[in-house]
ZAGUBA-238456 format. One line per field, with one value per residue (C-alpha): residue number from 1; chain; z, y, x. Coordinates in steps of 0.2 Angstrom, whole numbers, plus 2048, in hexadecimal, padded with zeros to 3 digits. Layout:
num <- (NUM  ...) .
chaine <- (A  ...) .
zz <- (Z  ...) .
yy <- (Y  ...) .
xx <- (X  ...) .
***
This chain:
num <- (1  2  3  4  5  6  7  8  9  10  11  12  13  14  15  16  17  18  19  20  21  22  23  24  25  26  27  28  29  30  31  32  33  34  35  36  37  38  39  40  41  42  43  44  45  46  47  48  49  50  51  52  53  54  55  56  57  58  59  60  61  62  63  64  65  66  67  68  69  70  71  72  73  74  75  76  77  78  79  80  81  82  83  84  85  86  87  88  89  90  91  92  93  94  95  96  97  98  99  100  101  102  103  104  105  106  107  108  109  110  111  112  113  114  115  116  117  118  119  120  121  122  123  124  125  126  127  128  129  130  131  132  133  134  135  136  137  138  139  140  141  142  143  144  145  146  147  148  149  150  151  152  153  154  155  156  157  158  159  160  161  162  163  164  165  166  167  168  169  170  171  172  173  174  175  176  177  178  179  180  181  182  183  184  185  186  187  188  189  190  191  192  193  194  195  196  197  198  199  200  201  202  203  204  205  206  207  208  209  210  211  212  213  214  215  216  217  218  219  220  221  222  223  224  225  226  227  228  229  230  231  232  233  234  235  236  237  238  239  240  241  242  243  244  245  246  247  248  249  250  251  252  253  254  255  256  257  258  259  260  261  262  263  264  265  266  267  268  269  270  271  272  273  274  275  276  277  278  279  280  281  282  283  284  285  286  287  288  289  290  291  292  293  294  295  296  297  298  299  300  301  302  303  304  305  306  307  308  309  310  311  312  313  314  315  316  317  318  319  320  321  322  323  324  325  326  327  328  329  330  331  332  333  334  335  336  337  338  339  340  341  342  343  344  345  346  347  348  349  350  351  352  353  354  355  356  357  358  359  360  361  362  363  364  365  366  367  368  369  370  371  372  373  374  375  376  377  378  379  380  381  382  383  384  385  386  387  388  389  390  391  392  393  394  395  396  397  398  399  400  401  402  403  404  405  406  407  408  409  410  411  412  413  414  415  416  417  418  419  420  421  422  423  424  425  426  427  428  429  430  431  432  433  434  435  436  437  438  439  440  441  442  443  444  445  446  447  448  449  450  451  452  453  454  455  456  457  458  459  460  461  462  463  464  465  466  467  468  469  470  471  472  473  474  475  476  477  478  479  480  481  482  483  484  485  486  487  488  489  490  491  492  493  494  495  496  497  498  499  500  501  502  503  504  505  506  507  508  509  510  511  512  513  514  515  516  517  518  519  520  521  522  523  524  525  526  527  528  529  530  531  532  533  534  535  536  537  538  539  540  541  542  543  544  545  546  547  548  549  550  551  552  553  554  555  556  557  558  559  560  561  562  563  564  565  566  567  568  569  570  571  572  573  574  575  576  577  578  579  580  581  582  583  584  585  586  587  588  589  590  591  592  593  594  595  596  597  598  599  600  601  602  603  604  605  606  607  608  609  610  611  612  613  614  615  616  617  618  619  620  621  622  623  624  625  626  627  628  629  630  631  632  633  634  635  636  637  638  639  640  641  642  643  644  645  646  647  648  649  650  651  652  653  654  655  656  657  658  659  660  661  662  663  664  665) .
chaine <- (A  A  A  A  A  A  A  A  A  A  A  A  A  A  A  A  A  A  A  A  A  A  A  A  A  A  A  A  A  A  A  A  A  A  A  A  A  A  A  A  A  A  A  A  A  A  A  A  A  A  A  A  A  A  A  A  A  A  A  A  A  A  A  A  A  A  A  A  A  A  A  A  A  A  A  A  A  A  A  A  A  A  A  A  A  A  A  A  A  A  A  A  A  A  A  A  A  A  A  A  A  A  A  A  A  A  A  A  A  A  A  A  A  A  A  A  A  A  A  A  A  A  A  A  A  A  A  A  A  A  A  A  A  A  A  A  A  A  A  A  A  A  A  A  A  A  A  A  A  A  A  A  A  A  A  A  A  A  A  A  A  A  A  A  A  A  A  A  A  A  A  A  A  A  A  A  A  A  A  A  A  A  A  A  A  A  A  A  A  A  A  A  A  A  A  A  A  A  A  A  A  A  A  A  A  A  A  A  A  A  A  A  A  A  A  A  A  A  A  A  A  A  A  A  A  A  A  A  A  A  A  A  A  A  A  A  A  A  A  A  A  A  A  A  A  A  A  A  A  A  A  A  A  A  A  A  A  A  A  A  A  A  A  A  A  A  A  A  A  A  A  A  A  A  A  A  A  A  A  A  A  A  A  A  A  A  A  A  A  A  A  A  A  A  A  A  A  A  A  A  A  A  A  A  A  A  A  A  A  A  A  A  A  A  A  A  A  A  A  A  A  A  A  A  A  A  A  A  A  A  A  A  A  A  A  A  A  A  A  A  A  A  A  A  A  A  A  A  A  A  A  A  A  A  A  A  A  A  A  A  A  A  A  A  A  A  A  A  A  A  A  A  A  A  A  A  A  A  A  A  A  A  A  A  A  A  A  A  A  A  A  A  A  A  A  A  A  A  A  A  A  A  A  A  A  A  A  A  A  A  A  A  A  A  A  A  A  A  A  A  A  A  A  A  A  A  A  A  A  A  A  A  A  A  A  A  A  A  A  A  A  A  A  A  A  A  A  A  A  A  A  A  A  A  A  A  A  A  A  A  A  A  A  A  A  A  A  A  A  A  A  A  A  A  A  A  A  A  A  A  A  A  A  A  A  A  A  A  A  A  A  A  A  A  A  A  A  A  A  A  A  A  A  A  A  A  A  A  A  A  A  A  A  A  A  A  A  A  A  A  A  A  A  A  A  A  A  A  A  A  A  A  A  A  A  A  A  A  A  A  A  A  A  A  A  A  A  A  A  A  A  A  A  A  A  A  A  A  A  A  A  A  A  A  A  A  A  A  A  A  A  A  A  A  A  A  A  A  A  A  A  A  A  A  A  A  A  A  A  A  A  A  A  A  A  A  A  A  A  A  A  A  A  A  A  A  A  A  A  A  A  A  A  A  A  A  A  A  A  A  A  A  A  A  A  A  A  A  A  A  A  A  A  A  A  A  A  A  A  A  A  A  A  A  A  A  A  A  A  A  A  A  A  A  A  A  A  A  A  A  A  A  A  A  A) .
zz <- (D99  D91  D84  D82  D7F  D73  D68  D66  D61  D54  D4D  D4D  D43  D37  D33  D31  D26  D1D  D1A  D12  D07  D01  CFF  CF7  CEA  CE8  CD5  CD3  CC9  CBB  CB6  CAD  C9D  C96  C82  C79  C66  C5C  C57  C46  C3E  C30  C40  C4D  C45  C40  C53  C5C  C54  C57  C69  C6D  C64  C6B  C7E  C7A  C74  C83  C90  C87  C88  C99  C97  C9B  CA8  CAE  CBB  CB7  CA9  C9E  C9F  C90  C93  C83  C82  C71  C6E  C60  C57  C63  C6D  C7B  C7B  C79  C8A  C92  C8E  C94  CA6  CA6  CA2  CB2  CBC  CBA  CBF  CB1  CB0  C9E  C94  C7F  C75  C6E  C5A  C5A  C5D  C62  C71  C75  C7A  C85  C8D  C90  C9C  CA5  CA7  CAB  CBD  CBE  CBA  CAE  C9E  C90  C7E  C6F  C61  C52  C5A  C4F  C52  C58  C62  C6E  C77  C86  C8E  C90  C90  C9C  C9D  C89  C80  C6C  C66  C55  C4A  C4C  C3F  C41  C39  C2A  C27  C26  C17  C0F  C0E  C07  BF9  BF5  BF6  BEB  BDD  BE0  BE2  BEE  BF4  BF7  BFC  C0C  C0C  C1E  C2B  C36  C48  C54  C46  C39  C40  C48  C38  C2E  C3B  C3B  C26  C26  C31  C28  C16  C1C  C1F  C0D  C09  C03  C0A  C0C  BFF  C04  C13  C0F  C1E  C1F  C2E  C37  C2F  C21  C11  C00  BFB  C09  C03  BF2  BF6  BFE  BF0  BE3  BED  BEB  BDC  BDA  BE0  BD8  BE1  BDA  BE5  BF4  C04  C0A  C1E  C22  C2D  C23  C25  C1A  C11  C01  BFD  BFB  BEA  BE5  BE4  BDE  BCE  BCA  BCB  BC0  BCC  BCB  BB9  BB2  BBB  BCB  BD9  BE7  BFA  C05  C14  C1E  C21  C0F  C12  C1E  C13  C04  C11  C19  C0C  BFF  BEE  BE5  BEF  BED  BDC  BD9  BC9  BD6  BDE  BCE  BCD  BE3  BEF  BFE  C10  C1B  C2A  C25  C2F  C2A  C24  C30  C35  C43  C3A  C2D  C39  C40  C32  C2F  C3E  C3B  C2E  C32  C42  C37  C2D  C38  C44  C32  C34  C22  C26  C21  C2B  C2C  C31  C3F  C44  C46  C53  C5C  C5F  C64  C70  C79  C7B  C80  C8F  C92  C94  C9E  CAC  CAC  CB1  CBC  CC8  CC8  CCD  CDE  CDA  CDF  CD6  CE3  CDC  CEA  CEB  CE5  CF0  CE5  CDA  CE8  CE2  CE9  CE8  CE3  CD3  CCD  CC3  CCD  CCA  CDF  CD6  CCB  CD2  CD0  CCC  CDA  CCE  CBE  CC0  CC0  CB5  CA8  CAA  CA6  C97  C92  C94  C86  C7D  C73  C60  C5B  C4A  C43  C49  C59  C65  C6F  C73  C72  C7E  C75  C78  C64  C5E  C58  C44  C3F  C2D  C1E  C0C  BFE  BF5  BE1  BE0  BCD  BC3  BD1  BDE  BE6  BE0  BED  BE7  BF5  C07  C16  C25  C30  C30  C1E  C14  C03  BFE  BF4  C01  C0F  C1C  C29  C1C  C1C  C30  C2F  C26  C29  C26  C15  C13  C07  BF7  BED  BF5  BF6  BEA  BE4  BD6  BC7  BCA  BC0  BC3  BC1  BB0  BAE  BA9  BAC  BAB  BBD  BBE  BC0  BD2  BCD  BC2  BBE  BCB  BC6  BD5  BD4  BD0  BC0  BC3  BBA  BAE  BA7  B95  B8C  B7A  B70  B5F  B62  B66  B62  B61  B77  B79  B6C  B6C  B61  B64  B75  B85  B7D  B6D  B77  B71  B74  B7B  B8B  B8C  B86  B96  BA2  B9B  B9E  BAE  BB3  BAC  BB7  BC6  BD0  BD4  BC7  BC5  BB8  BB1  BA6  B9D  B9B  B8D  B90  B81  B6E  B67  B5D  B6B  B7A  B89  B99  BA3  BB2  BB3  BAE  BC0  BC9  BC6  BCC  BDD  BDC  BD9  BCB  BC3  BCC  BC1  BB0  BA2  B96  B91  BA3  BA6  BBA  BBF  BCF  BD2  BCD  BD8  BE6  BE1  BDB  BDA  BCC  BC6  BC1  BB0  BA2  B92  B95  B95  B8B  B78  B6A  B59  B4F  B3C  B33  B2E  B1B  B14  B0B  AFA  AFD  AF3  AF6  AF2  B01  B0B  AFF  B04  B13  B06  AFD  AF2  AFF  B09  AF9  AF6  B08  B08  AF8  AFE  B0D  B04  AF7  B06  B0D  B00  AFC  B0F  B0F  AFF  B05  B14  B06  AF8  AFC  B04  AFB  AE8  AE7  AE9  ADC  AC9  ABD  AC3  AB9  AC3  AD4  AD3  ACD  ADB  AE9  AE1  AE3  AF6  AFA  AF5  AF7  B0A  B0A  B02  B03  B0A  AFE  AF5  AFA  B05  B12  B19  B25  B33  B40  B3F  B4C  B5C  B58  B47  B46  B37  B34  B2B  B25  B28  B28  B25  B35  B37  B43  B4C  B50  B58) .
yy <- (299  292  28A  299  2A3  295  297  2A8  2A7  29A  2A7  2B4  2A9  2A4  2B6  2BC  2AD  2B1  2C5  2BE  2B3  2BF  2CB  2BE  2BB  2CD  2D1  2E5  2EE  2F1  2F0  2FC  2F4  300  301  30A  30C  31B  321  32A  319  30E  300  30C  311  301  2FB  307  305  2F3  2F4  2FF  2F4  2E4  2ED  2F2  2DE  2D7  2E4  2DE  2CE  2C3  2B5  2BD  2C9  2C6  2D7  2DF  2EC  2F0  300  305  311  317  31F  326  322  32C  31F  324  31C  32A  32F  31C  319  329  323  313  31A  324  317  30B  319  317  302  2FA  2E6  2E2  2EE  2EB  2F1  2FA  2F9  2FA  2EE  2FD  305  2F2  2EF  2FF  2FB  2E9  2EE  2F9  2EA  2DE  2E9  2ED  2DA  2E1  2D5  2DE  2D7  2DD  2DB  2E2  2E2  2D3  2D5  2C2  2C9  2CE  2BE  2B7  2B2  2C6  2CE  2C0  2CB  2CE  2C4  2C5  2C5  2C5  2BA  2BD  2C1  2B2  2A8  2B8  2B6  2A2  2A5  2B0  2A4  298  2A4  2A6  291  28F  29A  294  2A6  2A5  2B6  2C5  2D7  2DB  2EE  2F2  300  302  2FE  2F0  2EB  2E9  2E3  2D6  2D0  2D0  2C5  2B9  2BA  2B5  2A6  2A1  2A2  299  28B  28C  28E  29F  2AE  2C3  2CA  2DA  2E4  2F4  2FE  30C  318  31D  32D  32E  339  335  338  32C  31F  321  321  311  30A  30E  305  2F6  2F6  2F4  2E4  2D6  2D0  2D1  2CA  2DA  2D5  2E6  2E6  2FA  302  304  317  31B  30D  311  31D  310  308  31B  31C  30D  30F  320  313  309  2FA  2F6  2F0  2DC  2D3  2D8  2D0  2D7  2D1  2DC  2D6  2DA  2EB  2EC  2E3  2EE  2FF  2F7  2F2  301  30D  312  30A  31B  321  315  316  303  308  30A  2F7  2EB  2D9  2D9  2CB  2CF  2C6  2C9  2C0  2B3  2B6  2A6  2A8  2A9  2B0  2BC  2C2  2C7  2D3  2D7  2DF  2E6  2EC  2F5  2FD  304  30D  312  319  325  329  32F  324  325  315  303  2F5  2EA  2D7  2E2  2E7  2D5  2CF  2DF  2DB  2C9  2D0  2DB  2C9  2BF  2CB  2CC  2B8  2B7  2C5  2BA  2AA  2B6  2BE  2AC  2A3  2B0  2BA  2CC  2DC  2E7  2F1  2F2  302  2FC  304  306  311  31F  331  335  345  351  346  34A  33C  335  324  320  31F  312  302  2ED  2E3  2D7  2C8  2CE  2BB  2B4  2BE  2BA  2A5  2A9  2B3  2A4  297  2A1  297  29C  29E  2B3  2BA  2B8  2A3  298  2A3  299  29B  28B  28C  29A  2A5  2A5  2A4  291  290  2A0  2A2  2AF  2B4  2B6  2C2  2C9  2DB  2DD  2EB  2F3  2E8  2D8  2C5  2B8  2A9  29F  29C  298  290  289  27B  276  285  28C  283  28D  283  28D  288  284  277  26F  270  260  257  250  25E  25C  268  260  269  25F  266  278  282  293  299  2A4  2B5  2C7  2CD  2DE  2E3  2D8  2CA  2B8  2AE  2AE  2B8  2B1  2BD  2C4  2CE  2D1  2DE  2EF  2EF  2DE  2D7  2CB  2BB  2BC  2AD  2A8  2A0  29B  29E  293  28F  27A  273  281  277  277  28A  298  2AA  2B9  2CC  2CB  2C2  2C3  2B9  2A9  299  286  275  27D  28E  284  27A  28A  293  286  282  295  295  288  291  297  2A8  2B4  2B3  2C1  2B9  2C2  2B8  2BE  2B8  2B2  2AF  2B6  2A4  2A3  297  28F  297  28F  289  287  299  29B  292  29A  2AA  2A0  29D  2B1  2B6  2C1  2B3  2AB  29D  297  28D  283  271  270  260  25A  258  256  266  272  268  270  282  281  277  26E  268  258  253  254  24C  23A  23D  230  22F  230  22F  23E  23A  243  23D  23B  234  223  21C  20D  1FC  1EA  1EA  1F5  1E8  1E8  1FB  1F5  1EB  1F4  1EE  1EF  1E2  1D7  1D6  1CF  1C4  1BB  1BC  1B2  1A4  19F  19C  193  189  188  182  173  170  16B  162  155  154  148  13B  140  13E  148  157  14E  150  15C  16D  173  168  16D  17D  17D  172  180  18E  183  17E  18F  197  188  188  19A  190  17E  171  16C  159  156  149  14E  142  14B  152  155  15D  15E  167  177  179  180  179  17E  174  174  166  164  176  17C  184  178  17B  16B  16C) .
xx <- (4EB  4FC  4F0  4E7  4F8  501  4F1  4F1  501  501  4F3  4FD  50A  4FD  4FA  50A  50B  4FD  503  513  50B  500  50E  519  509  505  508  50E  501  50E  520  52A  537  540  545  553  554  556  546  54A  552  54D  54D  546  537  530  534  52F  51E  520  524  516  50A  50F  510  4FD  4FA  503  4F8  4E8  4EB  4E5  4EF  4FF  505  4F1  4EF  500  503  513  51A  524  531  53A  54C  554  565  567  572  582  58B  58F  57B  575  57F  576  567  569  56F  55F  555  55E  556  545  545  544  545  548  551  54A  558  564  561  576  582  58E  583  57E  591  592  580  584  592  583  576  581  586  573  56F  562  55D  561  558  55C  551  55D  570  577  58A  591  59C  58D  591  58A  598  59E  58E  584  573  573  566  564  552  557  563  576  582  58B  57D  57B  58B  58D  57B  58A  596  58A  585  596  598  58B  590  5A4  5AB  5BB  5BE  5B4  5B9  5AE  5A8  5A2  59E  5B1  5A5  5A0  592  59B  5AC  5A3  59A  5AA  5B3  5A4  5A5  5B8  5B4  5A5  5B0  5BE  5B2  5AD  5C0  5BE  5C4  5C3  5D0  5CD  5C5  5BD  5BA  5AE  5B0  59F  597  5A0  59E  59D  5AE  5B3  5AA  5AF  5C1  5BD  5B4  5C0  5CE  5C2  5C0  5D2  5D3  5D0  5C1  5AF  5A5  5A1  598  58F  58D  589  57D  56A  569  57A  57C  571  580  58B  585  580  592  596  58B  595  5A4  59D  59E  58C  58D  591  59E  59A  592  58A  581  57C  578  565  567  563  552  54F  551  546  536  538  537  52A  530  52E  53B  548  553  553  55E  56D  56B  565  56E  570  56F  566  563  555  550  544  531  527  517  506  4F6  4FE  50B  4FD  4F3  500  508  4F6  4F3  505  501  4EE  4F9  507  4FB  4F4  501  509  518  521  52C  528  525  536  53C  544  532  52C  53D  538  525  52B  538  529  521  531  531  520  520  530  528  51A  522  52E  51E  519  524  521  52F  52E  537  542  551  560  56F  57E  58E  599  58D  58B  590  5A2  5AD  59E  59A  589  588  57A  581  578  567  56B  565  568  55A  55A  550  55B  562  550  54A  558  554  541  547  553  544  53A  530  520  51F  51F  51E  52F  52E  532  538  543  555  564  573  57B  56D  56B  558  557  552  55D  557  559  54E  55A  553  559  557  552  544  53A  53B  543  541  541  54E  551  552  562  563  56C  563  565  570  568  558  548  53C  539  542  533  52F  53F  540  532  53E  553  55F  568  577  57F  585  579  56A  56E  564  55E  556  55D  564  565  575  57B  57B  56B  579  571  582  58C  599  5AB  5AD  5BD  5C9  5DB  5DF  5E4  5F2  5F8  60B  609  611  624  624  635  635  644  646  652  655  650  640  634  625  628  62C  62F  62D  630  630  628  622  610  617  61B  615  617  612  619  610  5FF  601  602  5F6  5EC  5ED  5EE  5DD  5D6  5DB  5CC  5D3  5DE  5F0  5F6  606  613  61D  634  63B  64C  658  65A  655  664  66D  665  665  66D  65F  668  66A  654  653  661  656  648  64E  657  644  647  63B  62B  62B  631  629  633  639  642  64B  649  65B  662  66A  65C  650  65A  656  644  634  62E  61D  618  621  613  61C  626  63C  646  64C  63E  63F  633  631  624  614  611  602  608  5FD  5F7  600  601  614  616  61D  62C  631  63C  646  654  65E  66E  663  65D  670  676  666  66A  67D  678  66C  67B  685  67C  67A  68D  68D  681  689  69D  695  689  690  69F  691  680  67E  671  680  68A  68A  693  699  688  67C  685  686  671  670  678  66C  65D  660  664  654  649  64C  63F  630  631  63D  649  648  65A  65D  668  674  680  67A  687  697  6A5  6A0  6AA  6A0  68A  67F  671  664  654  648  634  634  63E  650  659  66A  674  684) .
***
């Protein structure tokens, strides 16, 4: 009986075993995901196509999600941030365990505070602002490529081309404040810079953004990055060409929002007259077989649910994001996890509030599901679909294209793998990365004005101080400075020298040169530099001497001509003659030289002729004798036998023998 009884109750704990490991296993018949975009946008109507193709695509297919369905529930956020956050509360009431979405970078900051208190993954396919970081917004996940990577190809453009400041025109929001940021830093690396910040407010009008374009066409910067929203930003270089800024000189990338209007639009409505001579990103999408009928498949629906809009890059990152999810809910239900939302008490309607904040809901697996959606790891249309440990899609890569005629030219490629190259950048993932300056590379660009030559990237500025030049004018030494009616009459060695190295400056320096002195008497340079260091000069050019007590007041370049005493004579073209050794002798010098030989001779003769009578004979004979040793001592040595050769210690003779001068003491 106790056997009997001991039996059926390890039955009984067999069955109830049984139940909960057939409830555990049980897979729910479907599961809602929710998306927010806005519908009429040049993003939102090629993804919501997208989406609801690939929702379609992953419901057909067996090999994922095998007995469970998606359900797509769609909210339109009417490109606003009070309405996007709305619609995100009504969507958290219907259950959803992956949000896909928002298309902006502002609604995905207000959002990203709601999922992370519902611990619901959000995955945006087209919110690119960096500071959408992990480590605020925990349950944010970017499907598509951040602006800290688009901003980093902009730096390299500007790199490449040796430009060192740009003026930045951008939207005044998250978006575009975050993408500025993100374009200083990448610049700075480059060791260039942002001259100028010009700020668009949100829904402006034309005359705003004329105002703003006119005060950047003051500056001196020619270089404009243009980081707006797609579905205004075509204004911007409408005005622009009635400013006249789109014409030679001027150098303009846009970043992919660009991209997006041109393959989202039908060419015949775009005025490509308005945007020659551009640089334009767009998200690189290698090549392949899916992607083809894909983009066919696209089309054929477009086509007959009458949608006017173009398929864009954004399209393909939202069709992939469907699939992230899809894969990650997968391994989720396999793993025998179930999905249960739980009441949150601190949500629960007080003090009359109809708010109905009680039916939102936590995702109890919302950890879970968030490590499955971080483990993704299947190649999608737009690439390798994988995330690193920044939650950044791994080979982040751009098309450089040349907006030129009717259409775009492809001339080169970025990545962060191996910067500007014109070989696509899956080919160059097979082999070493190579981000050296010699490798980076892009083919030939139109600018505006259909100009071939690179343009300098800057002018003179029309609001800019010149630099206050001081340049004395005296009445010596014109050849180093001179001047006459005017500071633009100065001339010199000096003023040569500046010029020249103002010219090699890579940024401009307008300089106006102050004459100081009426070049009749020299002025006193110590008070050129006393004005120097007063700063009613920036600087002074001039035959400056570097003395002590100036060095005290102001800073002096290297000198650039040597100091000491020179001799100038001037340089006369002499006639060749073989006598011309002779022009040294004048007849001053003959007269000492002959001088000095007949007393020589007078010399040697009072020390020999007492002893030698070879210096004996009649006065005739002698003196002969003293002219004849004289001057023979310059050709020959003289026949004379010499006979004394030493006087007293306090008397010198010198004597010539075996054709040497000899001094004996």
């Amino acid at each position: 009986m106790e056997a009997l009884r001991l039996m059926l109750l390890l039955l009984s704990l067999l069955a109830a075993a049984a139940r909960a490991v057939a409830a555990a296993g049980a897979r729910p018949s479907e599961v809602a995901v929710g998306a927010l975009f806005t519908y009429d946008s040049t993003i939102g109507r090629a993804a919501r196509l997208a989406i609801e193709l690939a929702v379609d695509d992953v419901n057909a297919d067996r090999t994922v999600l095998a007995g469970t369905q998606l359900k797509l529930i769609t909210q339109d956020t009417n490109c606003s941030g009070f309405l996007g956050t709305i619609e995100a509360l009504q969507l958290m009431e219907k259950n959803v365990v992956t949000v896909i979405g928002p298309q902006s970078s502002g609604i995905g900051h207000v959002i990203s505070h709601v999922v992370n208190e519902l611990h619901v993954p959000l995955l945006s396919f087209a919110a690119t602002d960096p500071t959408l970081s992990a480590s605020e917004y925990p349950y944010f996940i970017r499907t598509t490529i951040s602006d800290y990577f688009q901003m980093n190809a902009v730096a390299s453009i500007v790199d490449y081309y040796q430009w060192k400041e740009v003026t930045a025109i951008f939207v005044d929001d998250d978006y575009g404040r975050g993408g500025v940021t993100a374009l200083g830093d990448a610049l700075a690396e480059k060791r260039a810079r942002i001259s100028y910040k010009a700020a668009i407010p949100p829904n402006s009008n034309s005359d705003v953004i004329s105002d703003v374009l006119f005060r950047a066409n003051m500056m001196e910067s020619r270089v404009m990055v243009v980081h707006v929203n797609p579905d205004t930003g075509m204004r911007i270089f409408s005005i622009a060409n009635k400013l006249q800024m789109m014409a030679s000189g001027y150098v303009w990338i846009v970043t992919d929002w660009l991209a997006a209007v041109l393959d989202s639009s039908v060419p015949r409505d775009l005025k490509y007259s308005h945007i020659q001579g551009l640089i334009v990103l767009r998200q690189h999408t290698p090549e392949s077989d899916a992607k083809n009928k894909f983009i066919s498949k696209w089309n054929v629906v477009a086509r007959n649910r009458s949608v006017t809009s173009g398929l864009n890059s954004y399209g393909f990152y939202a069709y992939d994001t469907v699939w992230t999810v899809a894969h990650a809910i997968d391994q989720f239900l396999n793993g025998g996890q179930q999905i249960n939302f739980s009441t949150d008490p601190r949500l629960h309607d007080s003090n009359g509030s109809t708010l109905r904040l009680s039916t939102l809901k936590i995702f109890d697996g919302g950890e879970q599901m968030l490590q499955q959606l971080l483990l993704t790891n299947f190649t999608g249309l737009t690439g390798p679909v994988q995330f690193n440990s920044d939650r950044n899609l791994v080979h982040p890569a751009y098309d450089i294209l040349n907006i030129g005629g009717s259409g775009s030219q492809l001339i080169g490629y970025w990545s962060n793998y191996s910067g500007l190259s014109v070989t696509a950048p899956e080919i160059l993932y097979q082999k070493p990365p190579n981000t050296s300056s010699n490798a980076q590379r892009l083919h030939n660009v139109v600018w505006p004005g259909d100009s071939t030559t690179t343009p300098k990237g800057w002018v003179f500025p029309n609001n800019g101080q010149p630099l206050r030049v001081g340049v004395p004018i005296k009445a010596s030494f014109k050849e180093l400075v001179s001047g006459g009616r005017g500071p633009d009459n100065v001339t010199g060695y000096c003023i040569d020298i500046f010029n020249a190295a103002i010219k090699l400056l890579p940024y401009p320096v307008p300089c106006q040169f102050i004459t100081i002195g009426d070049g009749t008497k020299n002025p006193n340079y110590d008070d050129i530099i006393k004005m120097i260091a007063a700063n009613s000069l920036d600087a002074a050019v001039g035959d400056f001497a570097i003395v002590r007590n100036r060095t005290k007041i102001a800073e002096f370049t290297q000198p650039y001509i040597e100091s000491g005493l020179v001799i100038v004579a001037p340089v006369k073209q002499a006639t060749s003659s073989a006598w011309a050794f002779l022009k040294p002798f004048t007849l001053e010098m003959w007269c000492v030289t002959g001088a000095l030989f007949i007393f020589v001779g007078i010399v040697v003769w009072i020390l020999e002729h007492r002893t030698n009578e070879e210096f004996r004979g009649s006065p005739r004979r002698q003196v002969i004798t003293i002219f004849w040793f004289s001057f023979s001592t310059m050709f020959f040595s003289h026949k004379h036998c010499k006979r004394t050769w030493a006087v007293r210690v306090d008397h010198m003779v010198v004597c010539r023998a075996d054709h040497q001068f000899k001094l004996y003491c």
